[in-house]
C-alpha positions as CSV (number, residue, x, y, z in Angstrom):
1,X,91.3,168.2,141.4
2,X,90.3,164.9,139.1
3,X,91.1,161.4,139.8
4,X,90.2,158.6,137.0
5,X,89.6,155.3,139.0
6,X,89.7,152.3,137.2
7,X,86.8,149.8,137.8
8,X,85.5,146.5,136.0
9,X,82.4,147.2,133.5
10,X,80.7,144.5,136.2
11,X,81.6,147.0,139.1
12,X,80.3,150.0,137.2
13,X,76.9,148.8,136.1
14,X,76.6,147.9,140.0
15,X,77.2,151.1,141.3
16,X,75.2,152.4,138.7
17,X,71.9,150.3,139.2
18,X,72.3,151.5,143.0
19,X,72.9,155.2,142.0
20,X,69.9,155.2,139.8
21,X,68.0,153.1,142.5
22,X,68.3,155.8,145.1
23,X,67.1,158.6,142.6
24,X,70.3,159.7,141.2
25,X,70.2,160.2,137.5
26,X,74.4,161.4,137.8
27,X,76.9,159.0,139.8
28,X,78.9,161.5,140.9
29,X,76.2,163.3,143.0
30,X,75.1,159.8,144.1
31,X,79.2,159.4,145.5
32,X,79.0,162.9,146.7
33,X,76.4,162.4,148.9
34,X,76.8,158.4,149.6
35,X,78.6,158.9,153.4
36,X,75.2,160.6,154.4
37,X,73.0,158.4,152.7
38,X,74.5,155.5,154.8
39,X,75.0,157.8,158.0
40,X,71.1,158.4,157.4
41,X,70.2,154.1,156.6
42,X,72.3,153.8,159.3
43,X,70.8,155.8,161.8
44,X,67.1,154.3,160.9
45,X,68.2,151.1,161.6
46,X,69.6,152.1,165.4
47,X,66.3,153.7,165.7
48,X,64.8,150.2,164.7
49,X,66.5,148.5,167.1
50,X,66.0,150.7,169.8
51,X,62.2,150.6,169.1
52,X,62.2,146.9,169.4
53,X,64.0,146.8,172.4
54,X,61.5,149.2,173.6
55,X,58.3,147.0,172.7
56,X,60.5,143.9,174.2
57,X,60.7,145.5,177.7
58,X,57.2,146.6,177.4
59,X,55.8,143.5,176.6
60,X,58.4,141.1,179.1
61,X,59.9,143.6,181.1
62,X,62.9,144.0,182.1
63,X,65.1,140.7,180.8
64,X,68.5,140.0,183.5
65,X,71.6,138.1,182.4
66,X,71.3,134.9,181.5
67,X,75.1,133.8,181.7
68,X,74.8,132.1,184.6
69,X,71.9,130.2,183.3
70,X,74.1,128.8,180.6
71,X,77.0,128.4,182.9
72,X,75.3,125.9,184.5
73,X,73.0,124.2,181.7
74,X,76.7,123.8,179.9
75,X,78.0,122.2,183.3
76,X,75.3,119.4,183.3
């Protein structure tokens, strides 16, 4: 099955630039595959994150809730 989408020349040279900016000489392959390209940026920024939470509690230890801190700096 074929669907013809209709996009703005603007649109198009975008998702072009990205599609050749990830390697991809053809934009279909680059849509093809584009759920587990951002499943895969997505995951390596989670593993970011959890790596800097990691080198936070190493460094400061282990951080408790602060609410109550606010609660009553905001009550002042």
């Amino acid at each position: 099955m074929s669907v013809t989408l209709t996009i703005s020349e603007k649109t198009y040279q975008k998702l072009k630039n990205v599609a050749q900016s990830k390697g991809f000489e053809d934009m279909e392959k680059f849509l093809d595959e584009w759920e587990e390209l951002e499943l895969a940026n997505r995951r390596e920024v989670v593993d970011r994150i959890l790596e800097f939470q990691n080198k936070m509690g190493e460094k400061y230890g282990v951080m408790l809730d602060s609410t109550e801190l606010i609660r009553e700096d905001r009550m002042r």
